[in-house]
N, C-alpha and C positions, 0 to 999 in steps of 0.2 A: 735687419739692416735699415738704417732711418734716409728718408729722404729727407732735401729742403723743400719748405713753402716758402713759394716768393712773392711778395705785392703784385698781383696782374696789375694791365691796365685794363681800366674795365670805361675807359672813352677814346677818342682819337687822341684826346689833347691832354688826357692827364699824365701829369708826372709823379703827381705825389699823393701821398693819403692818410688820412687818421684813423687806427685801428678803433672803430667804437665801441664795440664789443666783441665778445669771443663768445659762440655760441656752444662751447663746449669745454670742459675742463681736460685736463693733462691726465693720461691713460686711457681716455673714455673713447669708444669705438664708434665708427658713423660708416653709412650707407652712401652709395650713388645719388648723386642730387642732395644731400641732407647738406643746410646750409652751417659752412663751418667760421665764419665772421664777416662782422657788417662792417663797413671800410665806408668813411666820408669822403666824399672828393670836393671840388669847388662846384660843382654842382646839383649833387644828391647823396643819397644815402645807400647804398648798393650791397648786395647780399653778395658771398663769395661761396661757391656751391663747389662740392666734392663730385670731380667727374667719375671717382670709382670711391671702392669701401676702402678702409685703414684704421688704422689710430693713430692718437694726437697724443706723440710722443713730450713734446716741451713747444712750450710757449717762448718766444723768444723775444717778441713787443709785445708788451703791455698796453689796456685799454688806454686811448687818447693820446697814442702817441701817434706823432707827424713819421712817415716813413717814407722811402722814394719806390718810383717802380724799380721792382726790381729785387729789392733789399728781400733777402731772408726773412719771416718773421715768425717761420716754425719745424719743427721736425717731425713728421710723421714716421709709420710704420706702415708702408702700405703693404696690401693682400699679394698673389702672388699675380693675379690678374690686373691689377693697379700699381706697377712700378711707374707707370707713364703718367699718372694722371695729374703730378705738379707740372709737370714741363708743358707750359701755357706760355705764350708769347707775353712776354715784358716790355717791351720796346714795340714803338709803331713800327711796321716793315719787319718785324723779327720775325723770322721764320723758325715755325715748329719741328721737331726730329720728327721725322718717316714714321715715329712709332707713335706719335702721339695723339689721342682718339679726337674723335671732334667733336667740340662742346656742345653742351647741351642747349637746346633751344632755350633762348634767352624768352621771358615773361614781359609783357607791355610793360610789367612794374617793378624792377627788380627789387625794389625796397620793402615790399610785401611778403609775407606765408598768407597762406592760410590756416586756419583750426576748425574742428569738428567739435559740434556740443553733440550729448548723447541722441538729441533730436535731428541729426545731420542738418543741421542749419550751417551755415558758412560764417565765419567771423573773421573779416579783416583786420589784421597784427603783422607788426612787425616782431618779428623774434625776441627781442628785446623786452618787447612789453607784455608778450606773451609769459618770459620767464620773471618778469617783475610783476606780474599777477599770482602766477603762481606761488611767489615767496611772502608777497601781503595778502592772500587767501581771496582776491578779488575776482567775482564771475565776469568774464567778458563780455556775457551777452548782458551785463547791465551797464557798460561802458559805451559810451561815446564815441566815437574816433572823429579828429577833427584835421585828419592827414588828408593826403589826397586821395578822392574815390570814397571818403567817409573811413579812410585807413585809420584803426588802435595804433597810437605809440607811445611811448615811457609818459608822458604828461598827462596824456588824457587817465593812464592809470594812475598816476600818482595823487592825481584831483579826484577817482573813485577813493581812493584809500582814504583822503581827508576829507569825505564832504561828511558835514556834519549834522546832528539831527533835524526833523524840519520843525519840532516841539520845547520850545523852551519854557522852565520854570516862573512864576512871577518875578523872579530875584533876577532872573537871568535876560538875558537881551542876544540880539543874532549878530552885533558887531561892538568893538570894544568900547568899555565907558570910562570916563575919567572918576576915577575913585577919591579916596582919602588923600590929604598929600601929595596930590595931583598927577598920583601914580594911573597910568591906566592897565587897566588888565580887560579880560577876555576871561566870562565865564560859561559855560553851557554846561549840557547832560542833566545824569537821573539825579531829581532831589532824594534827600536822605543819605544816609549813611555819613561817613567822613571822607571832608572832600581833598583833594589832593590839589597842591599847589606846586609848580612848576615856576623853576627859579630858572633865568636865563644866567648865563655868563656876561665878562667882559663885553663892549663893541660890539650886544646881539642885541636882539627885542623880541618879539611876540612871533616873528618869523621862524624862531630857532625851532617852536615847538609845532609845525603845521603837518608833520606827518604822525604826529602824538595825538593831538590836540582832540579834535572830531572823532578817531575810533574811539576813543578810552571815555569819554563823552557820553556815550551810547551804554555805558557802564555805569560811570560813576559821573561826580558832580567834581569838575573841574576848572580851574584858574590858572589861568595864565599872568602874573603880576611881572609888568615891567618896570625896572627898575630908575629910579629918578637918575635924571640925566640919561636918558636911553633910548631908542621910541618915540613914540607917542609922550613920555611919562614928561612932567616938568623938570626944569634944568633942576641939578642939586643944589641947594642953599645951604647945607652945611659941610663942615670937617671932616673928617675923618674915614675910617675904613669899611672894614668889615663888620666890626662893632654897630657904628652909626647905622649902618645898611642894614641891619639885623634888628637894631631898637626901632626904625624907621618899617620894618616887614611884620614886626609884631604888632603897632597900631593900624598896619593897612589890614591886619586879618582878626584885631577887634573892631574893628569900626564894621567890617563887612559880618561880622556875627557868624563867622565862620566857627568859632567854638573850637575840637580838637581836630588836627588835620594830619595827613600826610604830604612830606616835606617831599618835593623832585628837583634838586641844584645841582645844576653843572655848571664847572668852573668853578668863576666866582660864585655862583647861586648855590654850590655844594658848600664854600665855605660860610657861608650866611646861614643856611641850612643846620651846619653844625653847630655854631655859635648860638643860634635861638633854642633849637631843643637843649642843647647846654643851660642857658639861661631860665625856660620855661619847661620843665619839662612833664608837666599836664596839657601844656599847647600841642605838641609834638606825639601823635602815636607811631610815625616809622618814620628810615628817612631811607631816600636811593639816592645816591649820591654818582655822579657822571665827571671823571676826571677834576676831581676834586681841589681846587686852591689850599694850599697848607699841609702837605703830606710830606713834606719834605724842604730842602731847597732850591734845588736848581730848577730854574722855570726859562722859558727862551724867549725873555724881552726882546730880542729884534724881529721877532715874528710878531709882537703884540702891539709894541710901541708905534706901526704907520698908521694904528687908526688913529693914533691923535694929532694927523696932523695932514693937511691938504690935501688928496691923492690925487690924482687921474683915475681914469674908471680900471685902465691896462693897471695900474701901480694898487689896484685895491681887488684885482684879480688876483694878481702873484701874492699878495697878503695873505686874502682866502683861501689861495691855495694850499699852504703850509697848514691850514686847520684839517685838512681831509686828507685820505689815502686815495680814496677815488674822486678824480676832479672834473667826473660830470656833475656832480651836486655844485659844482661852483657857479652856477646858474643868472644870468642875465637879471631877474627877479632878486638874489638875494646879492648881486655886486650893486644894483640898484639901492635897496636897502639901506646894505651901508654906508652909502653914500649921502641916503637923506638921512641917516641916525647920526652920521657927526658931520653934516653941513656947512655949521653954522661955527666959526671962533669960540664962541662960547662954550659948544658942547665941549670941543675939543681941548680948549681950557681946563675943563672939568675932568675931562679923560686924564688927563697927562697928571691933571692933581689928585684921584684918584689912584694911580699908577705907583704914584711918589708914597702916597700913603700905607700900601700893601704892601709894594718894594722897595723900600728904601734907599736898603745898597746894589741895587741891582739883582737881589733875590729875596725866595721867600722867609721872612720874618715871622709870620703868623702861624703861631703852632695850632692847628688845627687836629692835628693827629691827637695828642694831648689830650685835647676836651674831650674826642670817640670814645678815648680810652675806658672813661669815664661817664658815658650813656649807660642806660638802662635800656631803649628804644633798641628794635631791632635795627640793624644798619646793612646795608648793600653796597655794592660800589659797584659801576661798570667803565672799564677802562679800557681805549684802543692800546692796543699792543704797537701801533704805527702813530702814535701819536706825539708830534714834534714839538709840540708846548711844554707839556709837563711829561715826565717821564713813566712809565707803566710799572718803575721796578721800586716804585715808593708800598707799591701795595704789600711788598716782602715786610715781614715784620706785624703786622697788623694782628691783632687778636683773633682766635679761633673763631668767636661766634661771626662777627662779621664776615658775610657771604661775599666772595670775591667773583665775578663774569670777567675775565680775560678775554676782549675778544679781538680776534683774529682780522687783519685785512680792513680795521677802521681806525681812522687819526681822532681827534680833539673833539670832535661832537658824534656820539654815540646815540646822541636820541635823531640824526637823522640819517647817518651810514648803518648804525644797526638798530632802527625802528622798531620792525617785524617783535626781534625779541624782547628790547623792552616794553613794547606796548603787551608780548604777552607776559610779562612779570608784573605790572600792575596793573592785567584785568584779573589775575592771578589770588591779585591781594584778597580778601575780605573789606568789603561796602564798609 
């Protein structure tokens, strides 16, 4: 028999709240006290704790959504000894049934756990970042916390996961330089071997790749090339599309004496990707390719086309938004971003003329698929299965050799909803 979870209030004055996360998946059983999601209010960040044991039947809001006190926002299965333990007062003045136990002694810090290293040392985390260590392989006791009382959360880990070597090569430098063509890129990691370049998409820059960037680093010898008109990089001075962007990527990667590389494009930078080792294909030793431009037609220009053109920061949120499944990544840092990548009329010019050049009639024209068909190079593809730009069901059809990652619960950029696994597919590769 399932009960409801309902939105406590967990202040005098709150009414509402943002589910932030969900410390637990649908089936999975928990204890008295084990905290079962973190809920935002207008004032903190607040841990929602199981007065007795059960499981967590269904989910019923989803992360980051606004809900009221009160609302439903799950089903349990509680023990036989924990029928009572949702019926928590929702409303200020609400009074709890006769039968309902009385909560648990609230903590100075609700927004806190604690964790145990094998050393019983104490580490301050919130849940959160506890399980976002756990999934990028990061020890907490080498992490920062820069919350309150020296509290871990999501940030402070996500900055262990990309910090990047302290030792760069001659070649190399610790912030980006303006290259060839007055493209800039961002190189680090171990000399030798063949190095991997990483192709942003549309309306991105060198931002797209910061949860990639520094681990893989520490591997191999890496580049991050931004694309003209982009970034950092110079406005574009010529015509054309994918073509021009591609004859333009093969002189940024002789001029840098990079020799044969491995190709990383997403988006547009997948369709550039394919078109060079098309072209070159002794330049080219692999490619992974990340929701690829040209697999098909249909693509969803109204989710593409407001970068090119004046936003508000709210109107360049909701834009962003549509790139991701999960819209914590949508982050104050990268609406920032793109707000200084197309600033200026000019850039924005360029965008829209770009835009015209790839889709002409409102879809995609560039057969991209075609050219794969026709590689020798091994080829990859990782594509969200939630992904509202370009569709996931382009990858049907595709040749046997080509390795297909379907994955699960991420939208339009997979190198930073699903990091973890591509970074470990190309420390996987061979130097």
């Amino acid at each position: 028999m399932s009960t409801e979870l309902r939105l406590p209030q967990l202040g005098e004055t709150m009414e509402e709240g943002i589910v932030v996360t969900w410390n637990l998946s649908e089936g999975e059983s928990f204890e008295r006290g084990d905290t079962l999601l973190e809920v935002e209010t207008d004032k903190m960040v607040a841990e929602v704790s199981a007065l007795e044991s059960g499981t967590l039947l269904e989910i019923l809001v989803e992360e980051q959504i606004k809900v009221k006190v009160g609302d439903i926002i799950a089903l349990i299965d509680p023990s036989e000894k924990s029928l009572r333990k949702i019926e928590i007062p929702t409303k200020k003045g609400q009074v709890p049934s006769q039968n309902t136990p009385e909560p648990l002694p609230a903590s100075n810090d609700s927004s806190q756990s604690w964790a145990h290293d094998e050393n019983l040392q104490l580490i301050r985390a919130i849940p959160g970042a506890r399980r976002l260590a756990k999934r990028y392989g990061i020890d907490l006791k080498t992490v920062s916390g820069t919350g309150p009382a020296g509290r871990i959360d999501r940030s402070d880990v996500v900055k262990a996961f990309q910090n990047e070597p302290e030792v760069a090569s001659p070649k190399q430098s610790f912030g980006p330089q303006l290259g060839p063509g007055g493209v800039r890129f961002l190189r680090r990691g171990k000399q030798g071997g063949t190095p991997v370049v990483l192709l942003h998409g549309f309306a991105s820059d060198l931002h797209s790749w910061r949860l990639i960037h520094g681990p893989l680093s520490r591997h191999r010898d890496v580049i991050a090339i931004e694309l003209p008109g982009h970034g950092g990089s110079r406005d574009w001075q010529k015509s054309g599309g994918v073509q021009a962007l591609a004859e333009h990527l093969e002189q940024v990667i002789i001029e840098l004496e990079l020799g044969t590389v491995d190709l990383v494009g997403h988006s547009l930078g997948g369709a550039i990707a394919v078109y060079l080792a098309s072209q070159q294909t002794n330049m080219v030793r692999r490619l992974t390719l990340l929701a690829p431009v040209g697999f098909g037609t249909e693509i969803n220009l109204s989710a593409v086309e407001p970068f090119t053109k004046e936003l508000s920061e709210s109107e360049i949120k909701i834009s962003l938004s549509r790139l991701f499944y999960d819209l914590k990544w949508v982050s104050k840092d990268l609406i920032d971003a793109t707000k200084k990548n197309f600033g200026s009329s000019s850039r924005r010019v360029q965008a829209r003329d770009l835009l015209k050049s790839i889709f002409p009639s409102g879809s995609q024209e560039w057969d991209g698929q075609s050219l794969l068909c026709k590689l020798n190079q091994p080829v990859r593809i990782l594509w969200g299965e939630e992904d509202m730009i370009l569709p996931i069901r382009y990858l049907n059809g595709l040749p046997g050799w080509v390795a297909q990652h379907r994955l699960s619960k991420v939208g339009h950029v997979p190198q930073i909803e699903a990091a973890p696994l591509l970074l470990r597919i190309l420390q996987a590769d061979p130097p």
